[in-house]
C-alpha positions in Angstrom: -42.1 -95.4 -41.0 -43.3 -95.0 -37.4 -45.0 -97.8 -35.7 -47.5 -97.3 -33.0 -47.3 -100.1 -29.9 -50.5 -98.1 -27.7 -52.9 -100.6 -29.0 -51.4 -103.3 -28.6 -50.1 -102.1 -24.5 -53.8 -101.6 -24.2 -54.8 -104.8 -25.7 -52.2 -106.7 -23.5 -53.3 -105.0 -20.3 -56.8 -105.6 -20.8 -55.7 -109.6 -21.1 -53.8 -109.8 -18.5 -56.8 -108.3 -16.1 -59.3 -110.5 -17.7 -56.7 -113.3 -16.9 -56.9 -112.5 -13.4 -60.4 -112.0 -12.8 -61.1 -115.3 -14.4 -58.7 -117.2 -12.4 -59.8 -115.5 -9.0 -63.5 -116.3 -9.8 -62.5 -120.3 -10.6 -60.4 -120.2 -8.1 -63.7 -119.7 -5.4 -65.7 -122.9 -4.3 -69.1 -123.0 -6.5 -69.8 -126.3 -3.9 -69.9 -127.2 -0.4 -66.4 -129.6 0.5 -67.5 -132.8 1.0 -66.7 -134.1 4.8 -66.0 -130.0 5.4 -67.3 -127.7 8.0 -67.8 -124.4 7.9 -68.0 -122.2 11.3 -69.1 -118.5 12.3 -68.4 -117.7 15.6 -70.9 -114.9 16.1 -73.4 -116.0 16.2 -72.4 -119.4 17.1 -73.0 -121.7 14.0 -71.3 -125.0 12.5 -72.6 -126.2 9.0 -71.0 -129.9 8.5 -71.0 -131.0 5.3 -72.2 -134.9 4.9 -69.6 -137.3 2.9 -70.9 -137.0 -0.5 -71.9 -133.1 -0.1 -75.7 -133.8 -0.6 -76.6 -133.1 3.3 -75.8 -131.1 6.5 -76.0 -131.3 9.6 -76.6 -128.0 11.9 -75.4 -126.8 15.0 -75.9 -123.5 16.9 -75.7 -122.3 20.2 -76.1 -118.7 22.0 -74.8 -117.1 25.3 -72.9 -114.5 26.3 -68.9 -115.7 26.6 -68.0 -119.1 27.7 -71.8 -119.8 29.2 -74.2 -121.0 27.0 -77.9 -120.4 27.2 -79.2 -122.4 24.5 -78.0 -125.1 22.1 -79.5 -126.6 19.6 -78.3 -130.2 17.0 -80.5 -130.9 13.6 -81.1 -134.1 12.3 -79.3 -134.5 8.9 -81.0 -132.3 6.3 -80.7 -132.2 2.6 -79.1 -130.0 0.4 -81.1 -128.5 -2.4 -79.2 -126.4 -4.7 -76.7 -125.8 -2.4 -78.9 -124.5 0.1 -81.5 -125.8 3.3 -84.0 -124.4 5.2 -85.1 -125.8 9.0 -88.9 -124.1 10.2 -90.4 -125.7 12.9 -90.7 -126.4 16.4 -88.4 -128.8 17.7 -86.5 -129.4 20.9 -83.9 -126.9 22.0 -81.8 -127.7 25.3 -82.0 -124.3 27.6 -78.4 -124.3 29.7 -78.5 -123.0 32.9 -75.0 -122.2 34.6 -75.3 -122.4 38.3 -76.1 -124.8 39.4 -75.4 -126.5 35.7 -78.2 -128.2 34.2 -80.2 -128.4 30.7 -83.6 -128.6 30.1 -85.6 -129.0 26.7 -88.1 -127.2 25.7 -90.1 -127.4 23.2 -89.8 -124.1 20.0 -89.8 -123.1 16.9 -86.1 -123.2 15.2 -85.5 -121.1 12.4 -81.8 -122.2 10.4 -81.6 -121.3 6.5 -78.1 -120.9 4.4 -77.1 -120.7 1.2 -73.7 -121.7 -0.6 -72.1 -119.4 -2.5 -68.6 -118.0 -3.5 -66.6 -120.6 -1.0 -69.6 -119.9 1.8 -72.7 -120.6 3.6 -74.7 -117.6 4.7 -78.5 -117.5 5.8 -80.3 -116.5 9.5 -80.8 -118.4 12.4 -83.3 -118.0 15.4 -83.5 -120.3 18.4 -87.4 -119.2 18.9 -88.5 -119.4 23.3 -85.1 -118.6 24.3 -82.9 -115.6 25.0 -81.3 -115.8 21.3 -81.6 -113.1 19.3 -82.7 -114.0 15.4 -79.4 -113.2 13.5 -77.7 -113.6 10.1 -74.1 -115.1 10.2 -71.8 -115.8 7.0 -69.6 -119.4 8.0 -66.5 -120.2 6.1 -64.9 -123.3 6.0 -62.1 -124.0 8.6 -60.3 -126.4 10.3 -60.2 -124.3 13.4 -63.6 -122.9 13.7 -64.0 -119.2 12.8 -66.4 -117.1 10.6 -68.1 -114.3 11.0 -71.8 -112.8 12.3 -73.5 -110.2 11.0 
């Protein structure tokens, strides 16, 4: 009598990947960290996530290198569905270098993001200043970092 053990290798293997795959996709965040913050350095964005994980609040800022042309701050917006969206004209301080000094100005401020698998992504537009509309993708770090698109 010969026994066959292919089925059962092929059975195994086919566990064991469907072990891992299941354990990599728990293992991603499906929700912001509470307290966390979540940076992409180009463009320049920082999501911080309110205590409780129900809000944000938003900051971006454009220039080239270490001078700044335009910054911007949002008042604390909510989360819905793990995501937020800010349309509408607002204040946005304009930098200028030399000699340094900031000046508001009134424009339109377009910031949208979306959780999902461990990160925020969305597009961001400082309307009436030199900043270019741009998507970014912002992971969460201790240490700023992130990535633009």
């Amino acid at each position: 009598m010969v026994l066959r053990m292919r089925p059962l290798r092929l059975i195994t293997a086919g566990t064991v990947s469907a072990l891992i795959l299941c354990s990599s996709l728990a293992w991603a965040e499906t929700k912001p960290k509470s307290g966390g913050s979540y940076f992409s350095t180009n463009p320049s964005v920082e999501i911080f996530v309110q205590k409780g994980g129900g809000s944000v609040m938003l900051y971006t800022s454009c220039g080239s290198g270490s001078n700044v042309s335009a910054y911007w701050d949002s008042p604390t917006l909510t989360l819905h569905k793990d995501a937020f969206s800010f349309d509408m004209h607002t204040t946005v301080d304009k930098v200028q270098d030399r000699p340094f000094t900031t000046t508001p100005v009134t424009a339109t401020v377009l910031f949208t993001g979306t959780f999902k698998n461990g990160k925020f992504t969305g597009k961001v537009h400082l309307g009436g200043s030199t900043c270019p509309k741009a998507s970014y993708t912002a992971h969460f770090s201790t240490h700023g970092g992130g990535s633009g698109r």
